[in-house]
PDB file of N, CA, C and O in Angstrom:
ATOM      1  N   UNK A   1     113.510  62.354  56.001  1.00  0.00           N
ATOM      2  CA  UNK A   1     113.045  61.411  57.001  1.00  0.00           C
ATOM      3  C   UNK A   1     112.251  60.264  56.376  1.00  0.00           C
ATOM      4  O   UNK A   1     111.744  60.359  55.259  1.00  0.00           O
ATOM      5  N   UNK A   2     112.153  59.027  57.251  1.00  0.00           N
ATOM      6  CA  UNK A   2     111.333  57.882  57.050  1.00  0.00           C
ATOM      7  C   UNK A   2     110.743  57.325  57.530  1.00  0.00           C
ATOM      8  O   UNK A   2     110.798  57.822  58.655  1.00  0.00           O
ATOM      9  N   UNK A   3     110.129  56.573  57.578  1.00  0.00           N
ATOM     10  CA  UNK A   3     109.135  56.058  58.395  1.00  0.00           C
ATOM     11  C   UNK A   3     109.314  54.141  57.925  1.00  0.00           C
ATOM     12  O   UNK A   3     109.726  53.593  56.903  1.00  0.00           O
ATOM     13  N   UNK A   4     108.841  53.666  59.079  1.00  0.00           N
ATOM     14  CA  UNK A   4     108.563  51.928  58.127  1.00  0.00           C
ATOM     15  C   UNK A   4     108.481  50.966  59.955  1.00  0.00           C
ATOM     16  O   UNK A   4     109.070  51.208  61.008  1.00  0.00           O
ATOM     17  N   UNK A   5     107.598  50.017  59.621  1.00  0.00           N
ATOM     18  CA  UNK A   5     106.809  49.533  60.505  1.00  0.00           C
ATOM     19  C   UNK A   5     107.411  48.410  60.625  1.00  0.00           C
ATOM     20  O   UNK A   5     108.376  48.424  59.861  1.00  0.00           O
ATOM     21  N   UNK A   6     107.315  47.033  61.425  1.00  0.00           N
ATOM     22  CA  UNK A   6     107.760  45.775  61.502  1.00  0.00           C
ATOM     23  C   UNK A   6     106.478  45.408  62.392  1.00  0.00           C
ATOM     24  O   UNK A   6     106.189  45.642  63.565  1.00  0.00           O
ATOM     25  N   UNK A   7     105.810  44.717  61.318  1.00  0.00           N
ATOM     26  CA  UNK A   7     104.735  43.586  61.799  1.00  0.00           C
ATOM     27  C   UNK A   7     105.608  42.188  61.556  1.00  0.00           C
ATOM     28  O   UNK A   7     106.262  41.738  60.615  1.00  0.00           O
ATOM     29  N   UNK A   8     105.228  41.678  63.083  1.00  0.00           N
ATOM     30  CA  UNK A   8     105.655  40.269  63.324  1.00  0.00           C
ATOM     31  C   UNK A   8     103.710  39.571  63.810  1.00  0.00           C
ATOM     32  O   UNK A   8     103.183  39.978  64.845  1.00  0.00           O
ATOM     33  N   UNK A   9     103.202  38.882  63.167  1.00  0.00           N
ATOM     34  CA  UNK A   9     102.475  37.986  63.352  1.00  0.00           C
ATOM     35  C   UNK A   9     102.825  37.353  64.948  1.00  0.00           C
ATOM     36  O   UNK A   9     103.905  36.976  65.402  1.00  0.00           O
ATOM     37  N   UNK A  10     101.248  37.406  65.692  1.00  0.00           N
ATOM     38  CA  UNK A  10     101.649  36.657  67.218  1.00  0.00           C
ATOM     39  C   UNK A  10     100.203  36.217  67.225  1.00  0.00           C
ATOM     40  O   UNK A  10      99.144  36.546  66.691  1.00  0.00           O
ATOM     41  N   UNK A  11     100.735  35.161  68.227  1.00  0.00           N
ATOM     42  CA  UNK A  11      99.475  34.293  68.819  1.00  0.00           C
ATOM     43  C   UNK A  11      99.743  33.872  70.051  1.00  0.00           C
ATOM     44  O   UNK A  11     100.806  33.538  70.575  1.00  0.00           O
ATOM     45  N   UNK A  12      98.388  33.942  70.549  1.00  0.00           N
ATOM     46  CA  UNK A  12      98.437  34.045  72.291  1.00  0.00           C
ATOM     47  C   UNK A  12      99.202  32.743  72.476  1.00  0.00           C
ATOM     48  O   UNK A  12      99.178  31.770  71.722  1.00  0.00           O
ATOM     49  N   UNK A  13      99.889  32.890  73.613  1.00  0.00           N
ATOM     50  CA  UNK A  13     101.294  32.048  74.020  1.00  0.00           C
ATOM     51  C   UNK A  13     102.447  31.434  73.478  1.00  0.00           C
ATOM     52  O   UNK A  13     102.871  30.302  73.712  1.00  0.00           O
ATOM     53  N   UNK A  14     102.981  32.436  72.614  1.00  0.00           N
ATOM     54  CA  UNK A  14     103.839  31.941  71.480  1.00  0.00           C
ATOM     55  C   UNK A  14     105.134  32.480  72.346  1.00  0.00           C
ATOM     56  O   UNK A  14     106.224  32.273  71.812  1.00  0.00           O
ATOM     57  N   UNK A  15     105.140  33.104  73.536  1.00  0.00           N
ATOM     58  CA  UNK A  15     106.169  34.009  74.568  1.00  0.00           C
ATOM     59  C   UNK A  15     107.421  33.964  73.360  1.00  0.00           C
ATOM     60  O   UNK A  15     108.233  33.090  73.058  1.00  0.00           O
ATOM     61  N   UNK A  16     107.145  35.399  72.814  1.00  0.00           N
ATOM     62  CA  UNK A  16     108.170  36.251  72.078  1.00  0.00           C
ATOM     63  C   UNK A  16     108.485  36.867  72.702  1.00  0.00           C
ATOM     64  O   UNK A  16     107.790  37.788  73.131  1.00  0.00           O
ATOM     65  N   UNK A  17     109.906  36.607  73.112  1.00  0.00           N
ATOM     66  CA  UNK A  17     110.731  37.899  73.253  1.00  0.00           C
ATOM     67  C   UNK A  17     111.389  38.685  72.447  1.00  0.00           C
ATOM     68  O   UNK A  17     112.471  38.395  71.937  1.00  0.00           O
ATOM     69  N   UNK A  18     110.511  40.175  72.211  1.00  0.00           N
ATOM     70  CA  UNK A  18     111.301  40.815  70.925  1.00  0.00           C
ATOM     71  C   UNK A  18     112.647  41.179  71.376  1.00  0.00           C
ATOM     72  O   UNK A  18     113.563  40.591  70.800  1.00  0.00           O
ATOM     73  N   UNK A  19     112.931  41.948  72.202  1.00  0.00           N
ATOM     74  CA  UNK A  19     114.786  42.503  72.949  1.00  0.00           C
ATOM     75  C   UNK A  19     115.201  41.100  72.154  1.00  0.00           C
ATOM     76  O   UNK A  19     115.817  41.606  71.215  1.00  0.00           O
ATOM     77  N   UNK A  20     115.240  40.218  72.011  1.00  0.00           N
ATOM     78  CA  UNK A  20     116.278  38.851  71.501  1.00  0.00           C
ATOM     79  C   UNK A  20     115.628  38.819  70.157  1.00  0.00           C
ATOM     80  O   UNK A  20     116.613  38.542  69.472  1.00  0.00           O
ATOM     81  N   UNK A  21     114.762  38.904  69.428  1.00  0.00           N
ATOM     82  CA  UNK A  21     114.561  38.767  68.228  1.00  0.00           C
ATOM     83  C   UNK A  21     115.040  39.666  67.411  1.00  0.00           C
ATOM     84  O   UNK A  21     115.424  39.570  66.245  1.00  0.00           O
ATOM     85  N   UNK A  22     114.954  40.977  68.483  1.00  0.00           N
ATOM     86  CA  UNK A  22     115.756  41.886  67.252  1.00  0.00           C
ATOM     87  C   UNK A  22     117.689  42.026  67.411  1.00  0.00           C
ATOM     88  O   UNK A  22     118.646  42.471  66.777  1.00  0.00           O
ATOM     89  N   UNK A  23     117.401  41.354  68.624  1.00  0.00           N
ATOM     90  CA  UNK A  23     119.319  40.920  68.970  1.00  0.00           C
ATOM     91  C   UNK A  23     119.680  40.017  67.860  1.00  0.00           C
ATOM     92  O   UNK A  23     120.834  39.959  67.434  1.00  0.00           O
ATOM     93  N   UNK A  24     118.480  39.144  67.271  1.00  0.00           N
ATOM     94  CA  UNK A  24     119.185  38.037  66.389  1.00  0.00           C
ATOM     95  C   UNK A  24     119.469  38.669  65.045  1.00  0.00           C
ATOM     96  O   UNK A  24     120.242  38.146  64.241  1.00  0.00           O
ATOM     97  N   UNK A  25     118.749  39.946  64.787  1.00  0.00           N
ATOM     98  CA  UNK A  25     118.656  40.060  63.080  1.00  0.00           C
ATOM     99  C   UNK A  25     119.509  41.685  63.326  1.00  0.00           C
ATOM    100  O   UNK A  25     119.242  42.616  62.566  1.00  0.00           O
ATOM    101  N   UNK A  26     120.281  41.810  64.187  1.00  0.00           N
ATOM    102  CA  UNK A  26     121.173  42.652  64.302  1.00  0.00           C
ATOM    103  C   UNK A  26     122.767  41.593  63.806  1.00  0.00           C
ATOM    104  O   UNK A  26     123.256  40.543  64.224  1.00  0.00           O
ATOM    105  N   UNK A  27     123.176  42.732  62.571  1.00  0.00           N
ATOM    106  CA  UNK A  27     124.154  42.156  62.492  1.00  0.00           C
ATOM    107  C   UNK A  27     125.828  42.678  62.710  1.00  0.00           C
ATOM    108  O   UNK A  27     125.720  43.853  62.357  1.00  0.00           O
ATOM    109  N   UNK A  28     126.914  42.537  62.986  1.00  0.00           N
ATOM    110  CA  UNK A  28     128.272  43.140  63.186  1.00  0.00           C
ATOM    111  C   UNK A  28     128.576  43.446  61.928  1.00  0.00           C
ATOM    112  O   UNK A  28     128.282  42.674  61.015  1.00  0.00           O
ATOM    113  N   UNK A  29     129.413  44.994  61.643  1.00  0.00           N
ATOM    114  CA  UNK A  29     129.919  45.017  60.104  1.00  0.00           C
ATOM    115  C   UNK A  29     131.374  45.700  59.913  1.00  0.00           C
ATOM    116  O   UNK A  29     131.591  46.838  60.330  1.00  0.00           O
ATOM    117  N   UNK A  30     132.373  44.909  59.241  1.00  0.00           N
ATOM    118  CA  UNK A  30     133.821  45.439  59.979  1.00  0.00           C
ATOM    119  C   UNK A  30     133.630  46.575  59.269  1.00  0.00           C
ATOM    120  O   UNK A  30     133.121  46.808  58.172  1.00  0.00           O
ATOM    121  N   UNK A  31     134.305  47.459  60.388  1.00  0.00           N
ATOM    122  CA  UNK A  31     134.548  49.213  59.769  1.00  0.00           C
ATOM    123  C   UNK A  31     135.145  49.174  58.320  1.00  0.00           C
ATOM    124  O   UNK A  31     134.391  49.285  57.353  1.00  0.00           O
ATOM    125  N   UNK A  32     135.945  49.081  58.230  1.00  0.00           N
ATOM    126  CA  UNK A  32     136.785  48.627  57.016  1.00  0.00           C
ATOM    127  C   UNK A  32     136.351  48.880  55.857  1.00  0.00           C
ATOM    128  O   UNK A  32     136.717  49.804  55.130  1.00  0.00           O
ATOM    129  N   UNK A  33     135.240  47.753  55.550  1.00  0.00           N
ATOM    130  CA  UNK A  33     134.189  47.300  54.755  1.00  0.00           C
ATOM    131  C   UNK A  33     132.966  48.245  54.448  1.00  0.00           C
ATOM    132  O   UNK A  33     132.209  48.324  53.481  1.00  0.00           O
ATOM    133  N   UNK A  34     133.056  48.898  55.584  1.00  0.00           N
ATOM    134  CA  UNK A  34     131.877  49.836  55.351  1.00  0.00           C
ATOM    135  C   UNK A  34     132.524  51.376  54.590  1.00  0.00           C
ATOM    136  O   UNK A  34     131.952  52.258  53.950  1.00  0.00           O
ATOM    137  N   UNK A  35     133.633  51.234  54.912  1.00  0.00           N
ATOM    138  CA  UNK A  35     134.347  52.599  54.429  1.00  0.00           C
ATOM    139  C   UNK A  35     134.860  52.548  53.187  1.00  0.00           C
ATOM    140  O   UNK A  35     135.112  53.530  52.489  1.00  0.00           O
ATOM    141  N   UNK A  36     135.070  51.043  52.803  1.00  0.00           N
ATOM    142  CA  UNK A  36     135.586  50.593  50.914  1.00  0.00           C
ATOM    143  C   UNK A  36     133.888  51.606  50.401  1.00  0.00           C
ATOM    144  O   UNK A  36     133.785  52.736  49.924  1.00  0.00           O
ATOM    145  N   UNK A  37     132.754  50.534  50.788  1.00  0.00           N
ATOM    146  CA  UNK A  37     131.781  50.815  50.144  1.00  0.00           C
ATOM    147  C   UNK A  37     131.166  52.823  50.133  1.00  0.00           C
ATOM    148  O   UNK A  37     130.580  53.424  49.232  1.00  0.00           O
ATOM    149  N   UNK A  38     131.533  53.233  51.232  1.00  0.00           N
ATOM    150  CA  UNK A  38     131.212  54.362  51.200  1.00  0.00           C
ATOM    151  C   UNK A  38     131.647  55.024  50.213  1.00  0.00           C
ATOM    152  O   UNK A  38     131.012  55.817  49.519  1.00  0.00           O
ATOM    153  N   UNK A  39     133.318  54.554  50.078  1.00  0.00           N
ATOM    154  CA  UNK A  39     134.366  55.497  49.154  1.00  0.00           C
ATOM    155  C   UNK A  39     133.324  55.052  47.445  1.00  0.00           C
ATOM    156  O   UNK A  39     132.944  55.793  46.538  1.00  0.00           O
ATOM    157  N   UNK A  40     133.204  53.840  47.610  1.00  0.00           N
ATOM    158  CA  UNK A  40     132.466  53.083  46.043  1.00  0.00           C
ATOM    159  C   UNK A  40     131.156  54.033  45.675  1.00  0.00           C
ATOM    160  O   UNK A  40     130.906  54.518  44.572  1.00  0.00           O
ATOM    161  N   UNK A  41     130.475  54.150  46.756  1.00  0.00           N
ATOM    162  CA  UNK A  41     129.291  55.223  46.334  1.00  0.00           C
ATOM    163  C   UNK A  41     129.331  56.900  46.096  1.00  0.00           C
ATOM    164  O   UNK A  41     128.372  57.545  45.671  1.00  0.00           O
ATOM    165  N   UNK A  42     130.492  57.398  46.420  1.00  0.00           N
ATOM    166  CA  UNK A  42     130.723  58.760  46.346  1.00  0.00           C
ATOM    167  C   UNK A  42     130.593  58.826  45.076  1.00  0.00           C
ATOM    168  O   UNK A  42     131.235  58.030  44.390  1.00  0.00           O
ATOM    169  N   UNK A  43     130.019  59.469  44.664  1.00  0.00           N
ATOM    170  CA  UNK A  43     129.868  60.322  43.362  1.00  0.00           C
ATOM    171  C   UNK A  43     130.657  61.423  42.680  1.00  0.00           C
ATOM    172  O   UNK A  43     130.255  61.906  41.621  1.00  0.00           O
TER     173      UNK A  43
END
């Protein structure tokens, strides 16, 4: 298991919406691509 935090710096009336901030740094990854690399790391 792991643990790990995300401090974002705020200041009163800066209206962050996190639900969309973390929508932005979510990214799509073709299956494909993820399954070359899996096969690349098997040991």
């Amino acid at each position: 298991p792991h643990f790990h935090l995300h401090i974002i710096p705020r200041r009163e009336g800066d209206e962050i919406n996190l639900a969309s901030w973390w929508r932005s740094k979510v990214k799509e990854v073709d299956k494909e691509k993820l399954k070359e690399l899996a096969e690349k790391l098997k040991i």
